[in-house]
N, C-alpha and C positions, 0 to 999 in steps of 0.2 A: 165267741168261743176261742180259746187260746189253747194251743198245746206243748208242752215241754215237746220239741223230739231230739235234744242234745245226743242222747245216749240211744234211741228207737230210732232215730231216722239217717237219711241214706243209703239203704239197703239192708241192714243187717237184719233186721222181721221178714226179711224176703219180698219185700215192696220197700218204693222206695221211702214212702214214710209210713209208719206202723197204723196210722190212724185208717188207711185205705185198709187196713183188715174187716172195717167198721163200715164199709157203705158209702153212699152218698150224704145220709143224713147225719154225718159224722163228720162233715169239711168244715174246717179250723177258718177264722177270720185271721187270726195272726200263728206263724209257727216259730218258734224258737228254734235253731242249730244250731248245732256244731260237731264236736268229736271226728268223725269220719271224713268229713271237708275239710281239716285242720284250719277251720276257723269258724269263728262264731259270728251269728245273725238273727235277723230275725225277717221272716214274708210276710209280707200284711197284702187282704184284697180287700175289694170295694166298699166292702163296709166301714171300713176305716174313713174315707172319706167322708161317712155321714158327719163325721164330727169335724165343724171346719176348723179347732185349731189343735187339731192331732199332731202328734210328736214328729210327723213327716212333713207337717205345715209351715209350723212355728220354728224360728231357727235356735237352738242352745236346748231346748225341750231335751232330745236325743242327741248323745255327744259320744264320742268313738276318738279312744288315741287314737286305731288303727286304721278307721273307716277311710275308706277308698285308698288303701295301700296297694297300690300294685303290683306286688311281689304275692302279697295276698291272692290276689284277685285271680292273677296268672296260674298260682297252687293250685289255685282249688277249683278253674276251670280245667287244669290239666288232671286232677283226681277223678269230675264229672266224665269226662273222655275216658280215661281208663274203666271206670264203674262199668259207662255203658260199650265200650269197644270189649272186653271180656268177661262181659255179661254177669258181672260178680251180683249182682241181687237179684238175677236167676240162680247161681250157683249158693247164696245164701238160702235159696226156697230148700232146693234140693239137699245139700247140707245139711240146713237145718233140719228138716223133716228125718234125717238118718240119724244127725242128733236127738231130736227127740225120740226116736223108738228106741234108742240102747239106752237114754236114759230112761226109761220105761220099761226095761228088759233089767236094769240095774235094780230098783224099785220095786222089780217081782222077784229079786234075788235076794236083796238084804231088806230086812224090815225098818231099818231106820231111817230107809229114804221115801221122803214121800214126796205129795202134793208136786209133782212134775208138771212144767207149766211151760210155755213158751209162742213165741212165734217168728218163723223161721231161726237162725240162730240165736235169736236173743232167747235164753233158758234159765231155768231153775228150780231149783229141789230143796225140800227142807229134810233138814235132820232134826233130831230129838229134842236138842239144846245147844244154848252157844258154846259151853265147854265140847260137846262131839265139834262143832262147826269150825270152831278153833282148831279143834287138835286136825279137823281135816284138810287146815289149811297148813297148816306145819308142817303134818305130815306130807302133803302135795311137794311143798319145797324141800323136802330130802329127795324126791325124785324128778327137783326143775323142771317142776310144774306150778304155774301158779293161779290157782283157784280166787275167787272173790269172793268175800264173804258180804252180805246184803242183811239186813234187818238183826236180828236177833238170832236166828237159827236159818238163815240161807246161805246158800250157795246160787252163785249167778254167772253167765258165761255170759261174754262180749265180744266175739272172737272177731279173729280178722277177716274180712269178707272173701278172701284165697283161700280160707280153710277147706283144705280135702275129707273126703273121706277116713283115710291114710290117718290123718292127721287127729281126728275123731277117733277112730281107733287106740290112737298110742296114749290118748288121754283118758279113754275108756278105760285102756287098760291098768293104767296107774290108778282109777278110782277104785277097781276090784283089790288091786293091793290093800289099797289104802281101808276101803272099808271092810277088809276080811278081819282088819288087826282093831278096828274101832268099837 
């Protein structure tokens, strides 16, 4: 079992990889990162080894400009230490959980938002069509804000694992702009 968590993992689901929303019977044999580490990888466990000439066996199989860069290594063990010294994938639970009820609160106010979805920060809503989704990502940028747009008709957030409340709010309240006029 393999999981992308480039963009889900690290904290921002409010665990620190998304897959742990899922159980036990949901543990990945390899996981892919990156994003939030500011580097990419991949964790392989034990079952990898059933196979004796796995790409961590064999030498050229897995090849990396960057692999064992130091400067690397030093990053992104100093990113680990921040995550868990100010508890940011606790504060991604909580966050997130405040972001999804206002976006749940926005949803019971305008009818073009629906299907609200998420886990801890990691969120999203669709609107009607890609022309609303467009024009509400336009529109976000006349008020320096900048919205994602995902699929055909979504909207998706990825935010930074320090996102406040505070800071939920002001973007909250730029989507009430945005979609009063939409």
């Amino acid at each position: 079992l393999i999981y992308d968590e480039v963009q889900t993992g690290v904290g921002l689901s409010g665990k620190f990889w998304c897959h742990e929303h899922f159980g036990e019977n949901a543990r990945p044999d390899i996981i892919a990162f990156g994003k939030k580490m500011q580097v990419c990888g991949i964790l392989a466990g034990g079952k990898v080894d059933e196979i004796k000439t796995n790409v961590f066996n064999v030498p050229s199989r897995l090849n990396s400009t960057w692999g064992g860069n130091l400067t690397d290594m030093v990053r992104s063990s100093k990113i680990l230490q921040i995550i868990n010294e100010d508890k940011l994938v606790q504060n991604a639970s909580k966050a997130g959980e405040y972001l999804q009820n206002k976006l749940l609160e926005i949803s019971q106010k305008y009818p073009q938002v629906s299907n609200v979805r998420g886990y801890g920060m990691l969120a999203a809503f669709d609107l009607p069509n890609s022309a609303s989704r467009d024009k509400f990502i336009a529109k976000g940028l006349e008020y320096n804000v900048l919205f994602l747009g995902c699929g055909s008709s979504t909207i998706r957030f990825r935010p930074a694992l320090i996102m406040t409340n505070d800071d939920i709010d002001s973007g909250i309240e730029v989507m009430h702009r945005i979609l009063q006029v939409l």
